[in-house]
N, C-alpha and C positions, 0 to 999 in steps of 0.2 A: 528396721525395728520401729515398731510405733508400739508405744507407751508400754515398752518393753518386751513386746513381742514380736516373733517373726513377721514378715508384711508376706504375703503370696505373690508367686515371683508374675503376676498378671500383665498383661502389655503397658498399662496404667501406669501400674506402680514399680515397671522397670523403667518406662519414660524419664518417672520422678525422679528412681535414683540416679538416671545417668544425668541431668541436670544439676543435682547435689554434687556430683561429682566433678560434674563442671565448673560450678562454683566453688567449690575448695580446692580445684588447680589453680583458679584465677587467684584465687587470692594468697594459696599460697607465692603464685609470680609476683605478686606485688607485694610480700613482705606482710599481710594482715588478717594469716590465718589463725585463730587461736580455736584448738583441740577441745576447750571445754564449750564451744558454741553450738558442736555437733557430737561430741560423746561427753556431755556434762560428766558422767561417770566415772570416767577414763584419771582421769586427775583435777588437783586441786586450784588449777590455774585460774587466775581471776578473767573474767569478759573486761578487755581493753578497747574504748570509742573512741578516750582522748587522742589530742595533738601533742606534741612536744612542748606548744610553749604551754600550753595547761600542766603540764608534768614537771616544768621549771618553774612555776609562780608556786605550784604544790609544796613543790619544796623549800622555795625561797623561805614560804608560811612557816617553814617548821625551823626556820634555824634562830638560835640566839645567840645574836651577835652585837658586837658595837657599830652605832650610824656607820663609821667611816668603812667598817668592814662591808657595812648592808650596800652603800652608796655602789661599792667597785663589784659586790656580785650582782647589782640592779643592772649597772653595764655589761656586763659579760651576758644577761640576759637579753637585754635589749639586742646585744648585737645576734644571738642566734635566733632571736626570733623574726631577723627581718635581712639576713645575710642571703643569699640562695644557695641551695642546692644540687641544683643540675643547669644546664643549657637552658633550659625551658622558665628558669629564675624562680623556679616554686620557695620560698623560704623556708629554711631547715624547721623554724616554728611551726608553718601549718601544715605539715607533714602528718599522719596520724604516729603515733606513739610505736607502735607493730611496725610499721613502714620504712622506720630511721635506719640507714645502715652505713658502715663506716665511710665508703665513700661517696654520701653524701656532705660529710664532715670535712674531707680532705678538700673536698670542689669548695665549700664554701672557702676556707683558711686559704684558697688557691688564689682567690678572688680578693683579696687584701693585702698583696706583696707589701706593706706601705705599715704593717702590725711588727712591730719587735718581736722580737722570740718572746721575752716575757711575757707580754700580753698575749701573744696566743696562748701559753701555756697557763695562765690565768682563765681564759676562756674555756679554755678545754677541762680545766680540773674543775669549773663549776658546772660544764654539760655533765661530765665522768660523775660527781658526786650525784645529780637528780637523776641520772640515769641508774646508777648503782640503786639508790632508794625505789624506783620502780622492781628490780628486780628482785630482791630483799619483798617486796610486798607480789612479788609473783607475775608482775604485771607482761614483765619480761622476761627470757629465757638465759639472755647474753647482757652486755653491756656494751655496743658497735663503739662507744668513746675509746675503750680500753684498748685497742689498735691504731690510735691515733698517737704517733710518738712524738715523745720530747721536742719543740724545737731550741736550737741550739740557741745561746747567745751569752755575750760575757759583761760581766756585771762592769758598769763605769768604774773606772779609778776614782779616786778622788780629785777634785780639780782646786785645791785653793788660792785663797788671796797670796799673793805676797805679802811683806808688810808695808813696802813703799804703797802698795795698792790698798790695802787695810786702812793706812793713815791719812791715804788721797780720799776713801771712799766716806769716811768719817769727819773728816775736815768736810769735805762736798756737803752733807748733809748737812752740815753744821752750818755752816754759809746760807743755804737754799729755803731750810721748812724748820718748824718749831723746836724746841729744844727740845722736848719729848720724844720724836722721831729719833734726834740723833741720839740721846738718853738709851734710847731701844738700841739702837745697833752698834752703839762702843758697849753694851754688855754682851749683847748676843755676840762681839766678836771676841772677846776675852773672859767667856764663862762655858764657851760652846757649847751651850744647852741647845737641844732637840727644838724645832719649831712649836712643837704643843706643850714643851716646858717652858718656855718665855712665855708666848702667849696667855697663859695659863699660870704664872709665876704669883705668887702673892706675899703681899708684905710678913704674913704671920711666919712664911716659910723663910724671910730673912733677919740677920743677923749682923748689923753693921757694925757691935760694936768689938763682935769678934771676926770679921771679914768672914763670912759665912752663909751660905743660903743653903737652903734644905729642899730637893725635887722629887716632892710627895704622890706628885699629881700632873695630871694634863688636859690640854683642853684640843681637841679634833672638832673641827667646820663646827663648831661653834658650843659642842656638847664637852661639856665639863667629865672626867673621867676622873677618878677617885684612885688611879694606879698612873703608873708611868710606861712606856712600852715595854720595859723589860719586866714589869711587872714589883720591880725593886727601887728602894728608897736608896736614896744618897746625899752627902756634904759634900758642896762643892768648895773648894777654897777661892777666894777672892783673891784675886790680884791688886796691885793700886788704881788700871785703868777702870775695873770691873767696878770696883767702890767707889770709885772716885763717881760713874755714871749712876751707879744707884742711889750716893747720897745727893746729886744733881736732881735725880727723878724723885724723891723722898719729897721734893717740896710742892710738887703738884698733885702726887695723889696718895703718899701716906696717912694723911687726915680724913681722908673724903671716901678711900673705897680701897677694900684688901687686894683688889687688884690692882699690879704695878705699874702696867703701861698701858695707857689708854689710846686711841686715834684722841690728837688735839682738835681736829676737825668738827667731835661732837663727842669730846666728854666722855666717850664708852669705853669701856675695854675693848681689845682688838676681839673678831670672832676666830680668824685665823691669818692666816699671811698674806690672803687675795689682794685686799684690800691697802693694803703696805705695799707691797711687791707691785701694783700696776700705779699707785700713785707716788711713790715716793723715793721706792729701789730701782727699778726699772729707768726712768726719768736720769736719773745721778749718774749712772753708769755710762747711760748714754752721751751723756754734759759732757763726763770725764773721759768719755774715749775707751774705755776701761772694757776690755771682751766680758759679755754675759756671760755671768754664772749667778745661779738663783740664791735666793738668801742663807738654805743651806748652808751653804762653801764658806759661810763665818763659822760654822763648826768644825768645820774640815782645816779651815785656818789657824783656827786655836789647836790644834791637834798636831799638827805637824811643825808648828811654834816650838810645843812644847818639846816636841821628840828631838828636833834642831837644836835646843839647848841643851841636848845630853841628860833631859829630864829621865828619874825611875820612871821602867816604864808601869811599875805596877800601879805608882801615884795618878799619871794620867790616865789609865784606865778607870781608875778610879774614878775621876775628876770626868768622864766621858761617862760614864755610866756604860764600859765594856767591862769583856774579859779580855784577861791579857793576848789571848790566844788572839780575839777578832781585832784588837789593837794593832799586832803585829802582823795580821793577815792583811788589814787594809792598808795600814801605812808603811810597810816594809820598805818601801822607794825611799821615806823621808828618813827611815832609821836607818839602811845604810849609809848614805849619804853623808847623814849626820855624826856616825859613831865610828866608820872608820879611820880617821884619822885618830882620833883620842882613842881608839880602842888598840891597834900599831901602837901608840907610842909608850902605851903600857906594857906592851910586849916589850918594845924594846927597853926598858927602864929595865926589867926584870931579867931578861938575857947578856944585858950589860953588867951588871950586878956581880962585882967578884966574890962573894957570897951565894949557893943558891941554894935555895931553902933545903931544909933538912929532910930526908925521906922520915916517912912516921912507919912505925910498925905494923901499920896496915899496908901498906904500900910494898915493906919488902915481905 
């Protein structure tokens, strides 16, 4: 057809067509045939020239999200744009967009035996999402992410302190660096607040004189956020060590700045953990002998405190900023532990009993 009409079937213009013909085998063999280049008419598909990683910045552009969220899909792009592909080490990035197809995907992930499950499946849900958005705008036919499966892996347990280790690690610091350091980590260990709720904790949000602080808010690599991860506000209740550190730290920067704990180093607020964790946590543990676990596991520590004492568990959820249900999902090891014994000897209180309760008339 030319310009919508029949062509004569002349030596010329059959030459032409079997060369056309050639080149739409070719390219359908490489995966970068698109229908509307040669029968524009035919359908509504869009002409695609990009690459992949043009098709992941595209999309990167269109999402609205929090830094900390942008930070981990910046990485998952970085990593496909410079991973390879095949034997030949082409990277899944400069591949054209037409071209991508599942096992390209699997050769790269093949190539990283040293990725956790999680993180591949991070990586993979951020190609699958810019790859869905191409398709949704026509670009594409299929989505080749969507055949790449699950990889497996199980989420850590909780690893906490002890308290002999709690009170070594506390005492350590105490010894070694300013009082504010250790100010910081006898609350983080007996308030078990989230790293971007300390860091981000402010005086307006406490309550010394009714042992009380309020977690409105948070602060991620350094951006102050106006919610808290679960999106909900809560009271934490104060213990004595929890008070006892905050009215410690009250004398250094209640007056001077609504933020509660500063680096002593220079007077700032912390921006996030880095900064603490390679100078100060890091260092202590080592001194102490004490096996790593990251600053975290003072959450994880107060957590499993509480359940040890035979605490409600609805109160520590509370006090965790959970649901009962994830309460009891993660720490199931400490709550059995902890409650079979007391929880037996109520049985047996009750079965001993030459009395035994009365059946109600629902019952018969």
């Amino acid at each position: 057809m030319l310009a919508g009409r029949p062509m004569l079937p002349t030596p010329a213009n059959l030459k032409y067509a079997e060369s056309i013909a050639a080149e739409i085998r070719d390219k359908v063999r490489h995966g970068t045939f698109a229908l509307v280049e040669y029968f524009p008419d035919a359908c509504d598909t869009v002409v695609v020239t990009g690459t992949v990683s043009e098709q992941l910045d595209a999309w990167l552009n269109t999402q609205r999200i929090e830094a900390s969220t942008r930070a981990g899909y910046e990485s998952a792009v970085k990593f496909w744009t410079h991973v390879a592909s095949d034997k030949k080490l082409t990277p899944v990035g400069s591949r054209p967009l037409r071209a991508l197809l599942t096992g390209h995907l699997l050769y790269a992930l093949a190539t990283r035996p040293d990725l956790s499950g999680k993180t591949i499946n991070n990586y993979v849900s951020v190609l699958r999402e810019s790859l869905a958005l191409a398709v949704v705008d026509k670009m594409l036919a299929s989505n080749p992410a969507n055949d790449v499966p699950r990889a497996k892996f199980q989420k850590p347990r909780p690893d906490p302190f002890s308290r002999e280790e709690a009170d070594k690690i506390v005492a350590g610091i105490t010894a070694r660096f300013p009082a504010q350091v250790a100010n910081l980590v006898a609350t983080w260990f007996w308030t078990g607040l989230r790293t971007s709720e300390i860091v981000g904790l402010r005086w307006s949000n406490v309550n010394l004189r009714s042992a009380t602080l309020s977690v409105t808010e948070a602060q991620v690599r350094g951006v102050r956020k106006l919610t808290t991860k679960t999106n909900a506000t809560r009271t934490v209740q104060l213990n004595g060590l929890a008070l006892a550190a905050l009215e410690r730290q009250s004398v250094f920067t209640a007056e001077q700045c609504d933020v509660v704990f500063h680096d002593p180093r220079y007077d700032q607020p912390w921006n996030d953990e880095r900064a603490f964790r390679r100078s100060f946590w890091t260092p202590t543990l080592k001194d102490l002998a004490i096996r790593y676990r990251r600053p975290y596991n003072m959450r994880h520590t107060y957590a499993t405190v509480m359940l040890m004492a035979g605490m409600n568990h609805l109160f520590c959820a509370k006090q965790l900023g959970h649901s009962v249900e994830m309460l009891l999902g993660t720490y199931s090891k400490w709550i059995d532990g902890a409650q079979n014994g007391r929880e037996m000897q109520l049985l047996e209180t009750a079965i001993s009993s030459p009395v035994l309760p009365q059946e109600t008339k629902s019952d018969t």
